[in-house]
C-alpha positions, 0 to 999 in steps of 0.5 A: 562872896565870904560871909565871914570876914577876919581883920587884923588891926597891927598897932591895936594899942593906938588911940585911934582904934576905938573910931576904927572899931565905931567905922566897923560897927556902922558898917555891919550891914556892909562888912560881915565881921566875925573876928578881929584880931589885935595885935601889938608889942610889949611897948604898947601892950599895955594900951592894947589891954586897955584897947581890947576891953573897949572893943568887946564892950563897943561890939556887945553893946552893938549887939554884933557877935564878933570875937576879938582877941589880942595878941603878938603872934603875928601867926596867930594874927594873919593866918586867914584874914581878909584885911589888914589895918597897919597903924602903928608906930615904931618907938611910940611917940617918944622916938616922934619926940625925939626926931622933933627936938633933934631937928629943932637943935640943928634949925630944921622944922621937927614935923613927924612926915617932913624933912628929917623926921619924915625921913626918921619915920620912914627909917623906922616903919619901913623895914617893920612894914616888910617885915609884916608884909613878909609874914601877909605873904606867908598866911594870908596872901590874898589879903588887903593891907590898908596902910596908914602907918605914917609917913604913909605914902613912902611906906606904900611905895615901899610894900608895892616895890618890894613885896606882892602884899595887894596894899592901899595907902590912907591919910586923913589930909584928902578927907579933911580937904574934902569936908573942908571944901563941903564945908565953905560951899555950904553943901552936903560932903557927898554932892561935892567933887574934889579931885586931889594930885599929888604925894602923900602930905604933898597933894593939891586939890585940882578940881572942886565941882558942886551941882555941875559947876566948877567951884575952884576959884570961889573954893581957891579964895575962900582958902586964901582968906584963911578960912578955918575949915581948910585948918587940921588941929596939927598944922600950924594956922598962918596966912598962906602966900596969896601972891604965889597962889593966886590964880593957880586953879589948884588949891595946897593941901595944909602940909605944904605951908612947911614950904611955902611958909617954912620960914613962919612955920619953923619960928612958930614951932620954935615959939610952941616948943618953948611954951606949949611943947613939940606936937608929940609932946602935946599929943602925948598928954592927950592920949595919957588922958584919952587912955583914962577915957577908954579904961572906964568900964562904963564906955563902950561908945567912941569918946568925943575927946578922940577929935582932938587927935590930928589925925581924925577920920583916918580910922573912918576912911579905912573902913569906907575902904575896906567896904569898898573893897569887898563890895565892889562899890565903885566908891570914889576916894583919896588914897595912896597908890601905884602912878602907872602913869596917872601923874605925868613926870613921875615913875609909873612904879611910884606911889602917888595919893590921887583920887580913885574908883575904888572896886573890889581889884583895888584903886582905879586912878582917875586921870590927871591933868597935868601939872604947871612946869613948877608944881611938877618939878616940886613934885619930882624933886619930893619923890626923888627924896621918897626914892632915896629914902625908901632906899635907906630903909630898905639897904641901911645906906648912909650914902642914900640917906645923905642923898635923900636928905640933901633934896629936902627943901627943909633940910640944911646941908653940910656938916649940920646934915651929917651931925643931925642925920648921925645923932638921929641914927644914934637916937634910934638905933634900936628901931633903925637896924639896918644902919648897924655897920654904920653905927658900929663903924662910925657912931659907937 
């Protein structure tokens, strides 16, 4: 077994990097690393320079020898790694901004991973990933890719069908279920069983188990009382529909209150747009002041007022992923990866975020039952709009874009579609090359 891991981290300048370093550092005994790699453009350059300090100081203060350096030389990053952390974002929170007001102006909800800034998000982070991935094949061909770069599931699919990059897609939604679902039955996390199905911000927990006995319909309950801990910091708080869900035996994970609940939630993204400002908006206020915490000279922990990100535990996973990874541990977790028939009625080439036995050849999905005739035909019709999306991406097609968009339960269709998806090209034309010939034709 190699005793001297290499990791590379692309997007070094996010927020999130201190609680991955912290995953690290409580995981030496597990992860023998001896570099780390930063990596990062000139829009994130200088939080990355901010980052890199943070880092040597968490690392000597740990007392664990690992050199850490920064770069854009993605040569100089990916030559002879062991993993590879992808978290970064495509146009930083400005262009999240700008997908959530455009949405907003032609009566769509403006979340970042849903609707048509899920899919702008996808227009942006797909063709960077396979460029990366081009690059993983190219100096480290054995490497593992850990994927949360958002929207994280089609950005997986992408990699696993068109590149031979070995990649596992991660979101904290699975995480922060599984604590919630501790949480509410009052026990320790590792003594409860949650099974979740499904696609990425599109899962539901199928079963909950503790101590041998099913505990979905008191987990089931509990979730449709409101009980917080099912809540994440970034999702709307409303009352879910206890007449569509009751008695269903699986329980939505929060991202699906944008279609079971699209109505109430769009007005109250309308209402906190207006008086508090988009999430981006928000998030882009904390992390001015989160980045005023790392600079400190005198830290050298990972600062508690990182919680107030919506996405925590993400870092945390991917170091329980990547330790799972190189020892083979067999650990059961929540990712992103190939279907290969694990969902029935979705394409075995697909990605599906399902629970799995992780080892050191990847993610071995567990078996799952299948779904009602409705959920599943929810499903089908989200992948299908995952599909043309990734198609997109990948080929600049506007036909596919308009296809894809046309599916999606939170999109409006006609001549608003084609005016919002036009001025979201024209916004994010720079991060959007492959839509070029249709800027140049059409939009210029």
């Amino acid at each position: 077994m190699k005793k001297d891991l290499k990791i590379a981290i692309i997007g070094a300048g996010s927020s999130y990097t201190p609680e991955l370093i912290d995953g690290l550092i409580a995981r030496s005994s597990q992860l023998p690393i001896t570099e780390v790699r930063l990596v990062d453009i000139d829009e994130g350059w200088h939080k990355a320079e901010i980052i890199l300090s943070l880092t040597r100081r968490m690392f000597e203060h740990a007392g664990l020898p690992v050199k850490v350096i920064l770069t854009q030389d993605r040569k100089e990053a990916l030559t002879d790694v062991d993993f590879v952390c992808s978290q970064f974002r495509v146009g930083c929170l400005d262009a999240r901004i700008r997908d959530e007001r455009i949405s907003l102006k032609y009566g769509m909800l403006g979340q970042e991973t849903n609707g048509l800034g899920g899919f702008a998000k996808a227009q942006r982070s797909i063709p960077a990933t396979l460029d990366i991935c081009r690059d993983i094949e190219k100096y480290s061909p054995n490497a593992w890719l850990l994927n949360f770069t958002n929207p994280s599931g089609m950005v997986t699919e992408a990699v696993l069908r068109h590149t031979k990059v070995k990649t596992v897609g991660l979101c904290n939604v699975p995480v922060l279920m599984q604590k919630g679902m501790a949480q509410v039955l009052n026990a320790e996390e590792q003594d409860v069983f949650v099974q979740v199905a499904g696609l990425n911000h599109f899962i539901f927990a199928r079963q909950v188990n503790y101590q041998g006995e099913d505990k979905m319909d008191y987990a089931l309950e509990e979730f449709l009382n409101d009980n917080q801990a099912f809540n994440p910091k970034n999702i709307p708080s409303l009352k879910w529909p206890r007449k569509l869900l009751a008695n269903r035996h699986q329980i939505p994970c929060p991202y699906l209150r944008y279609y079971f609940s699209s109505d109430d939630t769009y007005q109250k993204s309308v209402h906190e747009a207006e008086t508090e400002g988009t999430r981006g908006e928000v998030v882009k206020a904390l992390e001015e002041k989160l980045f005023e915490i790392y600079s400190n000279p005198d830290l050298y922990v990972k600062p508690k007022e990182l919680e107030g990100r919506g996405g925590q535990y993400y870092s945390d996973a991917a170091c329980d992923l990547m330790s799972a990874i190189y020892n083979d541990k067999r650990t059961l977790m929540h990712v992103n990866t190939r279907n290969n028939g694990t969902i029935a009625g979705l394409p075995d080439d697909c990605a599906v975020e399902v629970t799995s036995v992780i080892t050191k050849s990847g993610p071995m999905p567990l078996n799952v039952a299948p779904f009602d005739p409705d959920t599943l035909a929810m499903l089908q019709l989200m992948k299908t709009f995952e599909r043309f999306t990734i198609d997109a991406a990948v080929n600049g097609d506007y036909q596919s874009a308009l296809r894809a968009l046309t599916l999606n339960p939170l999109v409006k269709n006609g001549k608003v579609l084609e005016a919002a998806l036009d001025e979201t090209i024209r916004e994010n034309i720079q991060y959007m090359p492959q839509f070029q010939a249709y800027y140049e034709a059409n939009l210029k």
